[in-house]
KEDRENMI-168967 format. One line per 3 residues: number of its first residue (from 1); their letters; for each residue x negated, y, z of C-alpha. Coordinates in steps of 0.25 Angstrom, whole numbers, padded with zeros to 4 digits, always signed. Layout:
NUM> a> X:Y:Z ~ ... .
***
This chain:
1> xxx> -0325:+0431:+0386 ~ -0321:+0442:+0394 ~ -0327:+0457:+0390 .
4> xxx> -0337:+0460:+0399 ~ -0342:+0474:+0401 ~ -0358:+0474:+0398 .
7> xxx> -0366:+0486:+0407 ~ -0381:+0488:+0402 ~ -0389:+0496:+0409 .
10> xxx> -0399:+0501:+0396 ~ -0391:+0503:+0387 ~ -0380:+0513:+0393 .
13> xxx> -0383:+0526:+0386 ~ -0383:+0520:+0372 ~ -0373:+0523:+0364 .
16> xxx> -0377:+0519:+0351 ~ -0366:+0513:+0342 ~ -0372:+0499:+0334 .
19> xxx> -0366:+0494:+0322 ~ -0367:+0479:+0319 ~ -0361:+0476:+0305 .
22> xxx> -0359:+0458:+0304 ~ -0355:+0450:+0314 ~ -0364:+0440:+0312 .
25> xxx> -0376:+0433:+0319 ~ -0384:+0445:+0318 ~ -0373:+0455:+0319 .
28> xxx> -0367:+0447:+0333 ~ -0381:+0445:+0340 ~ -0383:+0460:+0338 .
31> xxx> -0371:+0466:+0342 ~ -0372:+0456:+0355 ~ -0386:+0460:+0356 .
34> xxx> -0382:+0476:+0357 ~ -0369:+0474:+0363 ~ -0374:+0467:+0376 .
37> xxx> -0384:+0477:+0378 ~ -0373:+0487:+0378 ~ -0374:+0493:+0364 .
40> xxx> -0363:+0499:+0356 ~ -0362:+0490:+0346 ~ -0353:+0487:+0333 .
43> xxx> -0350:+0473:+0327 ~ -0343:+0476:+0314 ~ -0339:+0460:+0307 .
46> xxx> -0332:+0459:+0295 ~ -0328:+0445:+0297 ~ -0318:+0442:+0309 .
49> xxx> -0328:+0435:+0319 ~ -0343:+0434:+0321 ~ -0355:+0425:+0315 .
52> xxx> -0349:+0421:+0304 ~ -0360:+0420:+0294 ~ -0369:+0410:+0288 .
55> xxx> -0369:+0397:+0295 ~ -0378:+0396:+0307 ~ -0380:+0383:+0313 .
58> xxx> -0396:+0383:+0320 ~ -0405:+0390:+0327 ~ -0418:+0392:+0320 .
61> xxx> -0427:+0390:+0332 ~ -0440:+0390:+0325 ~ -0434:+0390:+0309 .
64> xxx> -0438:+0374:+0307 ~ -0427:+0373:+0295 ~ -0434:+0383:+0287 .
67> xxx> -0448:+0374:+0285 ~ -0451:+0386:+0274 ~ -0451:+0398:+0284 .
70> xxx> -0461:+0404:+0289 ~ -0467:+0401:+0303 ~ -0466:+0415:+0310 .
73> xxx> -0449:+0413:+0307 ~ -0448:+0401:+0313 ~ -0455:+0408:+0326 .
76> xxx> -0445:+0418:+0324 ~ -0434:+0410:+0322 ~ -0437:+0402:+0337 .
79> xxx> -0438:+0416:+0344 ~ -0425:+0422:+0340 ~ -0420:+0407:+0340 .
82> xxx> -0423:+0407:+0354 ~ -0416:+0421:+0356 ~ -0404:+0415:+0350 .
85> xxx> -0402:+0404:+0360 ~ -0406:+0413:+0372 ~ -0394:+0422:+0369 .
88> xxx> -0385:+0413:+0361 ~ -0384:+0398:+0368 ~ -0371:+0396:+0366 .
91> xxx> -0373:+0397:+0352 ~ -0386:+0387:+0351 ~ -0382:+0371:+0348 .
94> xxx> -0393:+0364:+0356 ~ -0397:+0353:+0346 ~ -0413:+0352:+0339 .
97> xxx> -0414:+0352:+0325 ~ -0420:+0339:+0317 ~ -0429:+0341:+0304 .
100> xxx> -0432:+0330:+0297 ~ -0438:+0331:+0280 ~ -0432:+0322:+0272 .
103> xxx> -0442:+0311:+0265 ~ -0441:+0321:+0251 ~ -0445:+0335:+0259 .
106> xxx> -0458:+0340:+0257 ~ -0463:+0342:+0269 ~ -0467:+0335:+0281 .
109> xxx> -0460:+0334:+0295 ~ -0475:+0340:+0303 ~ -0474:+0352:+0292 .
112> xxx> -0465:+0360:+0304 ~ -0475:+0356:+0315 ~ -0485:+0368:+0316 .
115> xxx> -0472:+0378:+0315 ~ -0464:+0368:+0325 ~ -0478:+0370:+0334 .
118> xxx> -0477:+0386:+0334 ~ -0462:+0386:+0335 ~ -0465:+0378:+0349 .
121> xxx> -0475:+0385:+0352 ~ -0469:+0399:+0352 ~ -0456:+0392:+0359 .
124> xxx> -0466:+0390:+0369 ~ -0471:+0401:+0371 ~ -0456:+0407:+0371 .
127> xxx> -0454:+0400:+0382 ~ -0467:+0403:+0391 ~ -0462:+0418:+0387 .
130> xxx> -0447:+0417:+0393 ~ -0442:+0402:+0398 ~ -0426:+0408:+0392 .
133> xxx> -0434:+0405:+0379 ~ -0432:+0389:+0381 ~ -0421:+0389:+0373 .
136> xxx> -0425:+0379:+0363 ~ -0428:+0367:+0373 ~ -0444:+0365:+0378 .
139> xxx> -0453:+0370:+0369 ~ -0461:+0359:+0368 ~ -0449:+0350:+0362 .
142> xxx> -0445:+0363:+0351 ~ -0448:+0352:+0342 ~ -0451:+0336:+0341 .
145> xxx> -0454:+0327:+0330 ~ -0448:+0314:+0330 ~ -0454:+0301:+0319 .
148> xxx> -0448:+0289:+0313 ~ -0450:+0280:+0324 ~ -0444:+0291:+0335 .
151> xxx> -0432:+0291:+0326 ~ -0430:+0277:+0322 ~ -0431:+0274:+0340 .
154> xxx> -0418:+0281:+0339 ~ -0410:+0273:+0330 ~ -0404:+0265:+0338 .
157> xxx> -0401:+0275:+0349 ~ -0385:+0280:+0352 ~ -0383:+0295:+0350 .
160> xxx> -0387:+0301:+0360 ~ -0375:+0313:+0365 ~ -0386:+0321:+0373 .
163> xxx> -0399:+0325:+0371 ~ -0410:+0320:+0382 ~ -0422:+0320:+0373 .
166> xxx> -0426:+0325:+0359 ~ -0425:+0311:+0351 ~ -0409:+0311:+0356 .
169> xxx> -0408:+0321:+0345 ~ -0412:+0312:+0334 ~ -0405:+0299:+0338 .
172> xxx> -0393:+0303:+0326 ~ -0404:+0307:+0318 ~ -0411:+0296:+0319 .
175> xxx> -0398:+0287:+0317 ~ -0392:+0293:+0307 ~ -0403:+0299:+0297 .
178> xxx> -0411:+0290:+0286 ~ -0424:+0291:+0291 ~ -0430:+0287:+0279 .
181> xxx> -0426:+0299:+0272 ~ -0435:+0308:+0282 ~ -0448:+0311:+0286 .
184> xxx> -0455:+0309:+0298 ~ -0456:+0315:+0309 ~ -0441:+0324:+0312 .
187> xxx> -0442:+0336:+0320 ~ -0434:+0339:+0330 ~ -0434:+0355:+0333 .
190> xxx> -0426:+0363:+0342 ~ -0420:+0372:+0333 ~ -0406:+0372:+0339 .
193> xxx> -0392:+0375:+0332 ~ -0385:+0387:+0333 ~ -0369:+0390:+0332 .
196> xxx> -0363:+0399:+0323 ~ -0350:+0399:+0330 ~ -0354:+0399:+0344 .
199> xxx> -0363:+0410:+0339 ~ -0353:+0418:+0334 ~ -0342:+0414:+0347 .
202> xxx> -0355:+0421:+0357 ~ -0355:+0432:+0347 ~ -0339:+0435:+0348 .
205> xxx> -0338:+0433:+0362 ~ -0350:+0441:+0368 ~ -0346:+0453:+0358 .
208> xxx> -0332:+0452:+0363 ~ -0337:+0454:+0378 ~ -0348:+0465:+0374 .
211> xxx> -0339:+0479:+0375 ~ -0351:+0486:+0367 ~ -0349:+0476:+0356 .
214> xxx> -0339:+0481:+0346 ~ -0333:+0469:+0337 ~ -0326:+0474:+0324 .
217> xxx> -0323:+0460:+0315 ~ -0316:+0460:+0302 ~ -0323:+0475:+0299 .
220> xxx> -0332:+0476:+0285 ~ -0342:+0487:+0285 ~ -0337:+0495:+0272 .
223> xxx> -0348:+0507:+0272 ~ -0360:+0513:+0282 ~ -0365:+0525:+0280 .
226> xxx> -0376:+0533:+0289 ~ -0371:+0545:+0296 ~ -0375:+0559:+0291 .
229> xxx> -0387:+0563:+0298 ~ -0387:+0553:+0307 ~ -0393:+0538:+0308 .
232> xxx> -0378:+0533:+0312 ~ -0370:+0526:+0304 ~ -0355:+0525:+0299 .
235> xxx> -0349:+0509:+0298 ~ -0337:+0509:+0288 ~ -0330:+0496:+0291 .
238> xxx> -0317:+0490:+0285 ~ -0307:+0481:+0293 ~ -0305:+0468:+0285 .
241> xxx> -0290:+0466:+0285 ~ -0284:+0482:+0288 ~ -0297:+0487:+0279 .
244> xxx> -0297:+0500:+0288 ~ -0311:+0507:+0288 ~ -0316:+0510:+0299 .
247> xxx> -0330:+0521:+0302 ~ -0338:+0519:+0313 ~ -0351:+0526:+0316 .
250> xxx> -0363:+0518:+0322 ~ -0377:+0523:+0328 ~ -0383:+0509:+0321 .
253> xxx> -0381:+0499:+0310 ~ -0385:+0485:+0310 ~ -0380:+0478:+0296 .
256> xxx> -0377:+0463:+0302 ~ -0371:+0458:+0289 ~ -0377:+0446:+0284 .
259> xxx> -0377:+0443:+0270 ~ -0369:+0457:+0269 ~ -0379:+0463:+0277 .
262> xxx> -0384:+0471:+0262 ~ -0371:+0477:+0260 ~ -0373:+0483:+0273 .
265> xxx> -0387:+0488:+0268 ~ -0382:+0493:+0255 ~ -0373:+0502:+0263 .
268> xxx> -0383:+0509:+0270 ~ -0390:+0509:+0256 ~ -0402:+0500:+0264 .
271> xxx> -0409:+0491:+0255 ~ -0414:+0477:+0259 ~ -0419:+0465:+0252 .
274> xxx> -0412:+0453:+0259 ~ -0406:+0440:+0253 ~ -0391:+0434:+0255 .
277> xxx> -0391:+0417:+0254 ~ -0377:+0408:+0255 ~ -0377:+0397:+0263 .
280> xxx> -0368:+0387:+0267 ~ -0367:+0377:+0279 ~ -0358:+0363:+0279 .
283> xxx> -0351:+0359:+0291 ~ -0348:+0342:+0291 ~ -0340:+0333:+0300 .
286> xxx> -0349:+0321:+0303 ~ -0342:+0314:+0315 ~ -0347:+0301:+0315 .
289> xxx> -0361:+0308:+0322 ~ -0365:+0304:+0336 ~ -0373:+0310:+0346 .
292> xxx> -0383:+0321:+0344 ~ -0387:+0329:+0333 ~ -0397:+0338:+0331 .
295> xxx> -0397:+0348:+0319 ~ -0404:+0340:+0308 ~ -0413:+0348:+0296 .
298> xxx> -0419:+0339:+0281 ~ -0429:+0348:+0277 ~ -0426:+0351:+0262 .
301> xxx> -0431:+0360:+0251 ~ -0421:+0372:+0251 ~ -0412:+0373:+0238 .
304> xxx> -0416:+0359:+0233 ~ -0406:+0346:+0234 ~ -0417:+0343:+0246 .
307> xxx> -0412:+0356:+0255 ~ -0412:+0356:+0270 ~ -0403:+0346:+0277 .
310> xxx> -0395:+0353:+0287 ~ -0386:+0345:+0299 ~ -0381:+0352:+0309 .
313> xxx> -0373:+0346:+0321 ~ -0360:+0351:+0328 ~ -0352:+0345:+0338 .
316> xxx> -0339:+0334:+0333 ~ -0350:+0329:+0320 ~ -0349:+0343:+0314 .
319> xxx> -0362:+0348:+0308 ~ -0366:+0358:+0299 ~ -0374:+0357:+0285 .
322> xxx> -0384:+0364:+0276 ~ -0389:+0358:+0266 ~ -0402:+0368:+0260 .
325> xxx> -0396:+0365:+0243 ~ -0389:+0373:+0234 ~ -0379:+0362:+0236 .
328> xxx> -0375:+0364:+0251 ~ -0381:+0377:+0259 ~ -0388:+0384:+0247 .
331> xxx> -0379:+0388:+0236 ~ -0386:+0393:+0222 ~ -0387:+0407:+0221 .
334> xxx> -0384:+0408:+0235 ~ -0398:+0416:+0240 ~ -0397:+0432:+0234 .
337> xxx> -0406:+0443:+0236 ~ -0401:+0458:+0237 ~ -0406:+0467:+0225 .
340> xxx> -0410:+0481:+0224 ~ -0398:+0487:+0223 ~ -0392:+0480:+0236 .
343> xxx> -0396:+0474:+0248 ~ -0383:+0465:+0248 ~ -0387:+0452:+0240 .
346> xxx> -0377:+0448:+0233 ~ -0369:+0434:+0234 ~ -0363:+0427:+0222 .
349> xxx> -0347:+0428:+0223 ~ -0347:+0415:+0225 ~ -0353:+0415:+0240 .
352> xxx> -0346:+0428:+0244 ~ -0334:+0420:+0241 ~ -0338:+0409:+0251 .
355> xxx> -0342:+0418:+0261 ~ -0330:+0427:+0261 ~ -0319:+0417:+0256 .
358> xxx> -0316:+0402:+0257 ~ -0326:+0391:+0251 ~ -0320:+0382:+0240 .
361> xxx> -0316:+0368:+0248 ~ -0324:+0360:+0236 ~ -0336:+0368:+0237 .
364> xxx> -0335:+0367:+0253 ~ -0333:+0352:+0252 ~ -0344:+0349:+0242 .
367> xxx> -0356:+0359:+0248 ~ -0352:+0351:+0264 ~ -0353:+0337:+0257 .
370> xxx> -0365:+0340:+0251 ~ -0370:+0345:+0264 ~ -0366:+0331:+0270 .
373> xxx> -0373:+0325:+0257 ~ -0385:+0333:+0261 ~ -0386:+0329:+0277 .
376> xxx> -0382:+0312:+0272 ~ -0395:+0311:+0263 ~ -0401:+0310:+0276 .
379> xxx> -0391:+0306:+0286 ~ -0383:+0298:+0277 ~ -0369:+0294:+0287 .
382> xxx> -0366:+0310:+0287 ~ -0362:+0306:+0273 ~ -0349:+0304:+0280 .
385> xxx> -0349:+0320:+0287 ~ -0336:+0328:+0281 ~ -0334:+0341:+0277 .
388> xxx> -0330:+0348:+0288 ~ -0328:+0363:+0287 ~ -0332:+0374:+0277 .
391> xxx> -0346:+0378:+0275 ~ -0353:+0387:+0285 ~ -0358:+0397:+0276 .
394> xxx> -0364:+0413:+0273 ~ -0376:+0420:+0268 ~ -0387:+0422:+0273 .
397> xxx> -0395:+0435:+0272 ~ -0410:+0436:+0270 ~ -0420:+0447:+0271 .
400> xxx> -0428:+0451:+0262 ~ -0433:+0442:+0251 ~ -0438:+0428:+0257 .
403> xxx> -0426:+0418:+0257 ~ -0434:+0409:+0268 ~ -0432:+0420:+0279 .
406> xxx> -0425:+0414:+0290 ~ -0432:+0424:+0300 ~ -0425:+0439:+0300 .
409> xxx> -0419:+0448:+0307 ~ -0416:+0464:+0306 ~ -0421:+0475:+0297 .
412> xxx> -0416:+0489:+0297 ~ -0415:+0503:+0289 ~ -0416:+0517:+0289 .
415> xxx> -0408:+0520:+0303 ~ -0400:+0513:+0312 ~ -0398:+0501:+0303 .
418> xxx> -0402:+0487:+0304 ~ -0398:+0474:+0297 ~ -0400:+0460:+0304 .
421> xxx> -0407:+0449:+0294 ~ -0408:+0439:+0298 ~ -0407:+0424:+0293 .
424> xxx> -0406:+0416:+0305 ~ -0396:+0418:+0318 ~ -0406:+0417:+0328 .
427> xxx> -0412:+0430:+0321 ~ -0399:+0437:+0327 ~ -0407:+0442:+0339 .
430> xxx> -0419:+0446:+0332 ~ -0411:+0455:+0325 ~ -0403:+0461:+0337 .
433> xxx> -0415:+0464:+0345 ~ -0423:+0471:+0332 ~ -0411:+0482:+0329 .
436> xxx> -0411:+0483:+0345 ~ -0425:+0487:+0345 ~ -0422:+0496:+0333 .
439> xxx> -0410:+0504:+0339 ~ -0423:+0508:+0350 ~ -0431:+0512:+0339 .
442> xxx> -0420:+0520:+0334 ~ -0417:+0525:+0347 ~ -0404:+0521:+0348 .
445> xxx> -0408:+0514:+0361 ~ -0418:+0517:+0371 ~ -0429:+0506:+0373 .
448> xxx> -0428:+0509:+0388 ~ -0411:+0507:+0389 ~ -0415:+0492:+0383 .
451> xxx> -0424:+0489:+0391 ~ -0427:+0473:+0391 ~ -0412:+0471:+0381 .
454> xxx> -0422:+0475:+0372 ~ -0430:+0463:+0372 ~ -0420:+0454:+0379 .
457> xxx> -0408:+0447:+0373 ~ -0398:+0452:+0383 ~ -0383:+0444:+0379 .
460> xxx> -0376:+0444:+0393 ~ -0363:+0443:+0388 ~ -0367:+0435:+0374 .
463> xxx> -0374:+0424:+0384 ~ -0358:+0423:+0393 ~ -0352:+0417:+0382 .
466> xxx> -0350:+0403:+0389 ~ -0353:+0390:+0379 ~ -0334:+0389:+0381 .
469> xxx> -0334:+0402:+0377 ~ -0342:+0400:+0365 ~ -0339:+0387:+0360 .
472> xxx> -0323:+0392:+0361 ~ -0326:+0404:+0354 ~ -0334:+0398:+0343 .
475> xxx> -0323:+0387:+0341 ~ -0313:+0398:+0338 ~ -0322:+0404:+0329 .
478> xxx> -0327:+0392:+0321 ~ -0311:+0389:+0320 ~ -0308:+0402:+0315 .
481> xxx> -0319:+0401:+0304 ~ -0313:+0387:+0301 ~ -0325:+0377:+0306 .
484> xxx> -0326:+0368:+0315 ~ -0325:+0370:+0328 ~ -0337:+0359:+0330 .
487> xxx> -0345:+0371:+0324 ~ -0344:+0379:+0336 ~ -0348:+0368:+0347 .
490> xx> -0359:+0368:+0355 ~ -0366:+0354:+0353 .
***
């Protein structure tokens, strides 16, 4: 992608100087939020690429997996999941999600219906509001329930290769689950999947093409202090390999470290409550599947032997695991919360270690087999699915005190400082759009040389990226991470 020279009208006269400190989902979508609209802004990474976190794999277009969270995130979830698309196509895999309780659940399948009715409805009315909201197919087909005798119509049906109608999706399902060991009905919703790789190749290539965009990789903030008499502030940062220390002065801080983002916090000596959890994904080589495959969800209870059933499909048979048990994604000790004397929670060594070094091969290999085992209890042939890379893992961070909060996005303190929090990837532009709204409060921009980039998600050179340009680029980065390439696809 060829650099491209960006003129913006609104936003000429601003001179500001914007610090972003993590390259992540958050740290990316806000930099390309600010850099498009012509801001001077800073992207300072200590790893050597971007979006390199905790595993991402779907969009949470309306928060169905999390049947324990409360109505008004789910609504939220769909807007920003909507926003996502809109700006970020090339990273979406267009494929529903199935949800299905197993027989032993505690629930029933009709609990979700009077959250799936006002999830639609508000899609609706999305839609009537702006038709570039149709992102997510028609409204009135967000979500369908399908019964036994629906299913079992399918089961002598060939794998169908493209989709013309709803029930194409569930030929596999139908074919290959034990029916027996669910109830009735399924629901199939449009929650679609989303690319942690093609995510990260838009990211990389936009900010490469975006001269008000500064990329500095491989650099660790070591220190940030506030200027004297002013609400400026001083970035110490240290090179990875030479360790030189560099000083740079910035108008405005946004801490966009993850996990790490209380380290940051305990810098500018800001005090926040906020939890950490490790988690881990599995990535399995199934090839004997056919045809279509939607993402498919066992409702389970969290932490117990009977945790949530993840499957997760990729072009060439790959797909990607979660298993809700401290056996497979959750690990024992793995959920802390930060103290007093801290905003950082503090990890066991034993989880630094994965995330900074290697996994042990044994470990890798009994957690992704126990991920297979997990899926096969109720699609008994993937028993024969492989091991097929190391896990997709990370931590997660968690504000404030309630473990169930999938719904977040920024908080700030004293001046000039935010930090993005949020949980979810589709919370990204939330996030942007809030510290946007705050550099007007502070009056580091005018309202007036905004305008409408305000309110509107303007990515003209994000949005160029074509899907060759993408998929290539996501290729060489899931190679370099040392995954496979299958992971970077569009399906």
């Amino acid at each position: 992608m060829n650099k491209v020279q960006v003129t913006l009208q609104p936003l000429q006269s601003t001179d500001i100087k914007i610090a972003i400190i993590g390259g992540g989902v958050a740290g990316s979508t806000i930099a390309l939020r600010f850099a498009e609209l012509g801001l001077d802004t800073t992207l300072i990474e200590k790893g050597p690429s971007l979006v390199n976190g905790p595993p991402i794999c779907h969009l949470h277009a309306g928060g169905n997996l999390y049947r324990e969270i409360c109505d008004q995130q789910c609504l939220t979830l769909l807007q920003q999941s909507i926003d996502t698309v809109k700006v970020y196509p090339q990273s979406v895999n267009i494929r529903p999600t199935l949800i299905a309780l197993p027989k032993t659940d505690h629930g029933q399948p009709t609990d979700l219906l009077p959250r799936l009715e006002k999830l639609r409805a508000r899609y609706s009315e999305l839609v009537a509001q702006d038709s570039r909201n149709k992102v997510l197919g028609e409204p009135e087909n967000y979500f369908r329930f399908f019964s036994r005798a629906e299913l079992d119509d399918l089961l002598d049906l060939a794998p169908p290769k493209v989709a013309t109608n709803d029930s194409d999706w569930l030929v596999n399902f139908a074919q290959s689950v034990d029916l027996d060991s669910i109830k009735f009905p399924v629901l199939l919703v449009q929650e679609y999947g989303l690319s942690a790789f093609r995510f990260a190749a838009i990211a990389s290539l936009a900010i490469e093409a975006l001269p008000s965009c500064h990329l500095q990789t491989s650099q660790q903030v070591v220190a940030i202090t506030q200027k004297n008499n002013s609400s400026g502030w001083q970035v110490s940062t240290q090179h990875q390999q030479s360790q030189t220390i560099e000083h740079q002065h910035f108008d405005y801080v946004i801490n966009a470290c993850g996990f790490k983002s209380g380290e940051i916090d305990d810098m500018v000596s800001a005090k926040r409550k906020r939890m950490v959890e490790f988690k881990a994904a599995y990535v399995a080589h199934w090839p004997q599947c056919q045809g279509l495959w939607p993402e498919i969800v066992f409702y389970g209870e969290r932490g117990t032997p009977q945790g949530m059933a993840q499957l997760t499909p990729y072009p060439d048979g790959y797909f990607q695991l979660h298993g809700m048990t401290q056996d497979i994604t959750l690990f024992d000790q793995g959920l802390v919360a930060s103290c007093n004397n801290s905003a950082q929670p503090q990890l066991a060594q034993r989880f630094i270690e994965k995330i900074d070094k290697q996994w042990p091969e044994q470990l890798i290999t009994n957690r992704t087999l126990g991920s297979i085992g997990h899926i096969a209890q109720f699609i008994p042939a993937f028993n024969t699915a492989k091991v097929a890379a190391k896990p997709l893992f990370g931590a997660q961070q968690i504000p404030g005190e309630d473990a169930d909060l999938r719904a977040a996005d920024v908080s700030f303190y004293g001046q000039h400082y935010a930090r993005t929090e949020i949980v979810k990837a589709s919370s990204a532009l939330a996030a942007a759009d809030a510290i946007l709204q705050n550099l007007v409060d502070c009056e580091l921009v005018e309202v007036s040389e905004l305008g409408d980039y305000l309110t509107e998600h303007y990515f003209p050179i994000s949005q160029q990226c074509s899907s060759a340009e993408v998929t290539a680029k996501a290729i060489a980065l899931a190679k370099q991470r040392d995954y496979p390439i299958a992971l970077a696809k569009n399906l």
